[in-house]
LONUDO-658589 format. One record per residue (C-alpha): residue number from 1; x, y, z. Coordinates in Angstrom, 1 decimal. Each point is the difference from the previous one (the first is absolute). Last residue first. Layout:
{pt NUM; {X; Y; Z}}
...
***
This chain:
{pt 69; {44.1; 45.7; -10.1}}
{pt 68; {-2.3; -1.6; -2.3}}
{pt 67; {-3.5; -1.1; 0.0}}
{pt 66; {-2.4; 0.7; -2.5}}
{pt 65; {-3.6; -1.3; 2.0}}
{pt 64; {-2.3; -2.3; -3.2}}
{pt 63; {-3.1; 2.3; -0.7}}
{pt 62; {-3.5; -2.4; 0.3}}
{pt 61; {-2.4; 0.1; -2.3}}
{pt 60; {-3.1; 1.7; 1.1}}
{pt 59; {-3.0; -2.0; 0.7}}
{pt 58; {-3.7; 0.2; -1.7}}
{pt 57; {-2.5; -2.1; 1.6}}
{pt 56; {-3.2; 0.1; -3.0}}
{pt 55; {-4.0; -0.1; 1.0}}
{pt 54; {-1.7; -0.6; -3.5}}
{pt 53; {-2.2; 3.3; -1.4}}
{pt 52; {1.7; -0.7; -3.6}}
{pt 51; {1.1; -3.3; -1.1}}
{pt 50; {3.7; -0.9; 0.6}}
{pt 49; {1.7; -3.2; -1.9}}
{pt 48; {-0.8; 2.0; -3.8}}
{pt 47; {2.9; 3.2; 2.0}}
{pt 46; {2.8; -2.9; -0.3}}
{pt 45; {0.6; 1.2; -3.6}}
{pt 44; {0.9; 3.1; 1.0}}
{pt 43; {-0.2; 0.9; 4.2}}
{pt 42; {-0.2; 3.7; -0.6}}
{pt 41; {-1.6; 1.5; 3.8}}
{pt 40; {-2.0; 2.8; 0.6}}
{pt 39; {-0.4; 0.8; 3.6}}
{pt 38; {-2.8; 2.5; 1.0}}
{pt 37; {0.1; 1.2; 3.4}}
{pt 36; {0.9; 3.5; -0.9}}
{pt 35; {1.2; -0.2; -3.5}}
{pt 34; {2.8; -2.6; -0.4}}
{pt 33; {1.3; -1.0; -3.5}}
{pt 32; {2.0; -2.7; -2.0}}
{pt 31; {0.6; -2.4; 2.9}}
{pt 30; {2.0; -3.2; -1.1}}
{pt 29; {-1.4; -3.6; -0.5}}
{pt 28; {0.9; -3.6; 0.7}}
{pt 27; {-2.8; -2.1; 0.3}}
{pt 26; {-1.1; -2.6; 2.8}}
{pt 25; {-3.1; -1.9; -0.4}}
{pt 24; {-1.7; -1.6; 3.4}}
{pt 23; {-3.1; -2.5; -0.7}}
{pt 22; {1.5; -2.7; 0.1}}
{pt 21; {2.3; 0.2; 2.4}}
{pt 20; {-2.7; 0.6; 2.4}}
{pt 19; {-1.6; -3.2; -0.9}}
{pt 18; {3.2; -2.0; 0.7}}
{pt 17; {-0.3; 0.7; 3.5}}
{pt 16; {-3.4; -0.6; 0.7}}
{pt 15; {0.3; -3.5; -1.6}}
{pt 14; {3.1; -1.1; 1.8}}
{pt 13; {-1.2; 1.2; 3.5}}
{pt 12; {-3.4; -1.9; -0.9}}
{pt 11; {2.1; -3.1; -1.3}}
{pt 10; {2.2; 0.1; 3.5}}
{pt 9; {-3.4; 0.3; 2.2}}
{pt 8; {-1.3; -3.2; -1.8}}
{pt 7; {3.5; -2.1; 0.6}}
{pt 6; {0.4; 1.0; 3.8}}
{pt 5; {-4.1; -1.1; 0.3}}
{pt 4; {0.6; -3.6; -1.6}}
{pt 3; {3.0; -0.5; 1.8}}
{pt 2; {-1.6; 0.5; 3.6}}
{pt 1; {-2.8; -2.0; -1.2}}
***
């Protein structure tokens, strides 16, 4: 029994995870304009992944530190 429930709550965990991999699209894309708090974004070829009114995460890239002495 005890194997039986391990096994069922490993396919759920499985299941829910894949799904929200599914559904994430990533697209490289650079800012064209900014007015107020409207972004505008050129994203190319990758722009037919995005439809318009969906929820996006945008990050920066990330600068690498110069060192020296």
């Amino acid at each position: 029994m005890k194997k039986l429930i391990t096994a069922a709550t490993l396919a759920i965990f499985l299941l829910a995870t894949s799904a929200t991999g599914i559904l994430a699209a990533s697209a490289k894309c650079k800012v064209t304009a900014i007015t107020d708090t409207i972004v505008t974004l050129d994203c190319g070829d990758n722009a037919e992944k995005l439809t318009v009114g969906t929820v996006v995460k945008v990050k920066t890239e990330k600068k690498k530190a110069i060192e020296g002495c």
